[in-house]
C-alpha positions in Angstrom: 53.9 56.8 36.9 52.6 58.4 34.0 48.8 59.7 33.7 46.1 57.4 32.1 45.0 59.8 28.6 41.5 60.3 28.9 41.3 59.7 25.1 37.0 60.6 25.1 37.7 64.2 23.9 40.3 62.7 20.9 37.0 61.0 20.2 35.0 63.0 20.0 37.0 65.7 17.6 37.1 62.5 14.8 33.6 62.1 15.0 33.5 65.5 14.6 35.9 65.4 11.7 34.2 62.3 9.6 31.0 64.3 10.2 32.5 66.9 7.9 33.6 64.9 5.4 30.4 62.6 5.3 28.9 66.0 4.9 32.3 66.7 1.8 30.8 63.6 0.3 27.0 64.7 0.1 28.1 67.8 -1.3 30.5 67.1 -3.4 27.5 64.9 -5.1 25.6 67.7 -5.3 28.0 69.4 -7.3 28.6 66.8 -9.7 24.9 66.4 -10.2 24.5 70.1 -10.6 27.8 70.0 -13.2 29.4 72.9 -11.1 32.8 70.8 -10.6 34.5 72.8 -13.8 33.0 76.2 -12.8 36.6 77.0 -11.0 39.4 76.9 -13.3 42.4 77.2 -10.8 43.8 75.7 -7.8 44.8 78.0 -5.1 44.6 76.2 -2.0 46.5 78.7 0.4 45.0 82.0 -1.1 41.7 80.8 -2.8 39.9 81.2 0.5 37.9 84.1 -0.3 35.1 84.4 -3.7 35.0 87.2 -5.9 34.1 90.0 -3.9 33.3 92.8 -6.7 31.6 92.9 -10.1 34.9 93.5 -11.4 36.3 90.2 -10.0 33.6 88.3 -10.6 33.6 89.2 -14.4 37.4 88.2 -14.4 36.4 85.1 -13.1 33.7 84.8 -15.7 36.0 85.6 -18.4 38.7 82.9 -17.1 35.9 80.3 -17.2 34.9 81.2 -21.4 38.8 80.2 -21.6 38.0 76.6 -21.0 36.0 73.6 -23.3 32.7 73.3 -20.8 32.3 77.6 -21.9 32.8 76.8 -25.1 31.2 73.7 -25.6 28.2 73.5 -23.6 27.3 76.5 -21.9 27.9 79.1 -24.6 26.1 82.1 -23.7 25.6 81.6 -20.4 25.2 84.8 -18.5 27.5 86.2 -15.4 23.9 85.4 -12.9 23.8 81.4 -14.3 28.0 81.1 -13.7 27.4 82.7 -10.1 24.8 79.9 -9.4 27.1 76.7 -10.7 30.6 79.0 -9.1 29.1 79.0 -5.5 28.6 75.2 -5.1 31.8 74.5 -6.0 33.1 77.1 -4.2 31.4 75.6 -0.8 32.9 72.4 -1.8 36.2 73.5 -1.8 35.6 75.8 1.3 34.3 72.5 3.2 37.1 71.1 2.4 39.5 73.8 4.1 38.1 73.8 7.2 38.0 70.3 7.3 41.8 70.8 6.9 41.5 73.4 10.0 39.1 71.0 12.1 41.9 68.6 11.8 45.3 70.4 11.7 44.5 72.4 14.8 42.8 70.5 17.7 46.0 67.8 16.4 48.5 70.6 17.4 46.4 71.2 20.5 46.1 67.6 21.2 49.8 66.7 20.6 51.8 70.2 22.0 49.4 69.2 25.5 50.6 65.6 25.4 46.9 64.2 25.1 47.4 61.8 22.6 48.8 57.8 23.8 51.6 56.2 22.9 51.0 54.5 19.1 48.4 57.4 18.2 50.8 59.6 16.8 51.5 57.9 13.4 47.5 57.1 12.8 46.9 60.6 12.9 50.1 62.1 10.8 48.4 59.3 8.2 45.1 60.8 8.6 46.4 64.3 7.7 48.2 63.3 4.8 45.0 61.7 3.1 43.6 64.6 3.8 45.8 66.9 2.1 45.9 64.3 -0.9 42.8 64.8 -1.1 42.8 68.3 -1.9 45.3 67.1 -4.7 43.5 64.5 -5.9 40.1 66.6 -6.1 42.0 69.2 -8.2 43.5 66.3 -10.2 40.3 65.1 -11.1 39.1 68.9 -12.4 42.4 69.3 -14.6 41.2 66.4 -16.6 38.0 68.4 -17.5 39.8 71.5 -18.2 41.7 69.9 -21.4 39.3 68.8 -24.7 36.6 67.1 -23.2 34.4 69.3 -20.6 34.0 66.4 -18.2 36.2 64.9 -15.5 37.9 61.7 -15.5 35.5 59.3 -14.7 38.5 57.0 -13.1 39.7 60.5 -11.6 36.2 60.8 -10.0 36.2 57.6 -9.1 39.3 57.7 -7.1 38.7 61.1 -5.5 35.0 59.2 -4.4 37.1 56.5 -3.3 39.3 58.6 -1.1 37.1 60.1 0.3 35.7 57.3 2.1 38.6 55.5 3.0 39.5 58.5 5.0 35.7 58.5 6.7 36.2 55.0 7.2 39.8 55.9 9.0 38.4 58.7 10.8 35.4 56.5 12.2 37.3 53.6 13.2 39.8 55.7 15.4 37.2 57.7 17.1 35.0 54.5 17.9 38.4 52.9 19.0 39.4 55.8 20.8 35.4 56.2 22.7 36.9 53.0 24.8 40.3 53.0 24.8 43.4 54.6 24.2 44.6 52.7 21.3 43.3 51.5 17.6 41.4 48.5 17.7 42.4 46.0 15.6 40.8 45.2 12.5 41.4 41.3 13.2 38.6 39.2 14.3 35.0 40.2 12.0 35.3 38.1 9.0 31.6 38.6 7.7 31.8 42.2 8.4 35.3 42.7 6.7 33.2 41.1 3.4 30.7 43.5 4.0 32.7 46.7 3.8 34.4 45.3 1.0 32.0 44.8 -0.7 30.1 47.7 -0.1 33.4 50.0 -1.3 33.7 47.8 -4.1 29.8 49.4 -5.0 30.6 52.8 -4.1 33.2 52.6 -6.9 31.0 51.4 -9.2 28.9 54.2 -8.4 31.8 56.4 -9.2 32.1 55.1 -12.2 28.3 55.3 -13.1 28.3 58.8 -12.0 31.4 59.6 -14.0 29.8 57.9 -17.2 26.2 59.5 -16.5 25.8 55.7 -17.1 22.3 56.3 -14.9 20.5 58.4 -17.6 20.1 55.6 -19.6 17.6 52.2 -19.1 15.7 53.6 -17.0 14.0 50.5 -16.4 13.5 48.0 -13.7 13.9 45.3 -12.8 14.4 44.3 -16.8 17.0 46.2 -18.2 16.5 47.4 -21.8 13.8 44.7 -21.8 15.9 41.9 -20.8 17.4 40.1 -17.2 21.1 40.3 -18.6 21.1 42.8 -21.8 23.1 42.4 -24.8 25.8 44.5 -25.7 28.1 44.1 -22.2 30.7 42.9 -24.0 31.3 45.8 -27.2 34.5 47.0 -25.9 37.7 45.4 -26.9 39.4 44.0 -24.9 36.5 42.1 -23.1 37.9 43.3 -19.6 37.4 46.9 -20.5 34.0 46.5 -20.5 33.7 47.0 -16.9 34.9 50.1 -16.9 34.8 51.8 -20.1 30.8 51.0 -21.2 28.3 52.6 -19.9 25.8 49.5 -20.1 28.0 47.0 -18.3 28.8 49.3 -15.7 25.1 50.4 -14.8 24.5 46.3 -14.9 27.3 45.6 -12.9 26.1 48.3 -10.3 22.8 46.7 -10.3 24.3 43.0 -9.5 26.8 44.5 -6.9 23.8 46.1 -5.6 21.9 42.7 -4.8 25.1 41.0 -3.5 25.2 43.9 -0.8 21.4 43.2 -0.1 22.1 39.8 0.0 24.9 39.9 2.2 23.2 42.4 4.5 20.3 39.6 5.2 22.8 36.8 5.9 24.5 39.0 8.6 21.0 39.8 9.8 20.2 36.1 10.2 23.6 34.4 11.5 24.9 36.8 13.5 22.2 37.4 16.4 24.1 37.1 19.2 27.2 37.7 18.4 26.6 41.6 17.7 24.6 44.4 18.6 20.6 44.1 17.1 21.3 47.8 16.8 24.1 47.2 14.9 22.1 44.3 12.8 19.3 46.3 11.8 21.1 49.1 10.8 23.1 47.1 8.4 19.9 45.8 6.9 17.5 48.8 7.1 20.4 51.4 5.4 20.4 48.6 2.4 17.2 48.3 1.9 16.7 51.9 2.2 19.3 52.4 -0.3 18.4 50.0 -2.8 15.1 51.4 -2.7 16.6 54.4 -3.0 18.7 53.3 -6.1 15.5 52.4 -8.2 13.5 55.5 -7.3 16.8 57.7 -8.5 16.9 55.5 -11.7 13.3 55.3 -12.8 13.1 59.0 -12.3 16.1 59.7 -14.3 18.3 60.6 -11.4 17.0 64.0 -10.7 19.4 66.2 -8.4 17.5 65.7 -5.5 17.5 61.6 -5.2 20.7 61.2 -6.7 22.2 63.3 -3.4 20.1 61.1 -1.9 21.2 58.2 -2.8 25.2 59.6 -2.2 24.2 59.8 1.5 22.5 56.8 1.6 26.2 55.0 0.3 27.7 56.8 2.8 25.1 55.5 5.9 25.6 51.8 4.5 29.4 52.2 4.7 29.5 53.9 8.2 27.0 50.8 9.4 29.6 48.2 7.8 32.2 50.1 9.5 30.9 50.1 13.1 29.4 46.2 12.6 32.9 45.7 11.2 34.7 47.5 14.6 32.4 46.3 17.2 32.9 42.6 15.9 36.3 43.2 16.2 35.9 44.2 19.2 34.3 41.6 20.7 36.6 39.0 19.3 39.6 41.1 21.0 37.9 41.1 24.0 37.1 37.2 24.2 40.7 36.4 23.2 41.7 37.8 26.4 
């Protein structure tokens, strides 16, 4: 008869993991916010380990950066002291972002040459690994498309790397609170409300992307009017009418707003109907980490998203999406367990 897995350590590694990248996530919006994202103008993901470690080498990195349009174009002049500032941060972004490749790759081998991991495990965590390493790609895709004309990213590139990076937080999450009591995924089956939730709340954390990409929050800086009016004109200026959405900078910022009190909305109806059926833990976080973060969202945008609340307010997406994701899996959970 083969051992029972004792699957509390695999558990405890993927919280360990999505810690990191909730921490990826916070930094990586510090980065954007600080415009430090353009500051290194090559990919080298197997021997980039290591920064300049000379004043000859960091002047040859200096003079690759003059070689590109955000040199040119905006920070003409800068001195070799003001490109170490904005180099570091995105060199600890990309640093994070290796060892969050190690914290994986190697407890997995561990975990996997010692036979620790059940039966149906295997595939969920070659998946994992894989969006991880597309990951890297798709972060260096997003900094080519700043590296061309225009010294800014791709604000669907950005978009998609934000995106990414919480689906794999959300992936990470679910299998370590699935693994924490037993040794299999849960199913996602069961937590309709919740499901609505999270989709919801991604659906926002993509606009934010897009917001962010757009710097779409440096403008009306108002609220709750915006530009001195409940719906503002000019949401529809972009031909065709569906480009709107993602392509003007007023529309978007409006859309985020309205997305914003759906998810507030939302978070009070699961408040109200679902005592009983889940955790009051699990209740008030949902509600507290939207109110905190729409509260959060209007400080960040009447104070014209300095770098400090608009980090902020990245983490504070990143707590409301973790609390949809463990309302979402302990729902499931429940319905799993009174289907048997």
């Amino acid at each position: 008869m083969r051992d029972v897995i004792d699957t509390r350590p695999l558990a405890r590694w993927l919280f360990a993991v999505a810690g990191l990248v909730g921490l990826m996530v916070v930094i990586g919006g510090l980065t954007r916010l600080t415009e430090s994202g353009l500051s290194m103008v090559e990919w080298k993901p197997i021997t980039g380990w290591l920064p300049p470690l000379s004043e000859a080498a960091w002047i040859a990195e200096f003079e690759k950066y003059k070689q590109f349009p955000e040199y040119q174009k905006i920070n003409i002049g800068m001195t070799l002291e003001g490109f170490k500032e904005i180099f570091w941060l995105e060199y600890i972004h990309r640093l994070l972002g290796r060892v969050i490749g190690l914290a994986f790759a190697l407890p997995l081998l561990w975990f996997w040459l010692r036979r620790k991991i059940p039966a149906g495990l295997h595939g969920h965590l070659i998946a994992m690994l894989l969006l991880g390493g597309s990951q890297g790609a798709m972060g260096w895709f997003m900094v080519k498309s700043g590296l061309v004309d225009h010294p800014d990213v791709s604000h669907y590139r950005l978009t998609a790397h934000l995106g990414l990076a919480f689906l794999i937080f959300a992936y990470l999450l679910w299998g370590a609170l699935s693994l924490r009591r037993a040794p299999r995924m849960q199913s996602p089956a069961g937590a309709g409300i919740a499901i609505l939730f999270v989709a919801l709340v991604f659906v926002q954390i993509l606009s934010g992307g897009l917001v962010a990409g757009l710097n779409a929050g440096l403008a009306y800086n108002t609220w709750p009017l915006m530009d001195g009016q409940i719906i503002p004109d000019g949401l529809a200026t972009v031909s065709p009418l569906w480009l709107n959405i993602f392509e003007n900078a007023l529309t978007i910022q409006f859309q985020h707003r309205m997305i914003a009190y759906l998810v507030l909305l939302l978070a009070l109806v699961v408040w109200l109907t679902q005592k009983g059926r889940v955790s009051n833990g699990g209740r008030h976080m949902v509600l507290a980490t939207v109110v905190l973060q729409v509260a959060l969202g209007i400080i960040t945008l009447l104070l014209h998203v300095p770098i400090i609340m608009g980090v902020l307010h990245q983490a504070g997406a990143l707590l409301v999406f973790m609390g949809g994701i463990m309302l979402w899996h302990g729902m499931a959970r429940r319905a799993a367990e009174s289907a048997q």
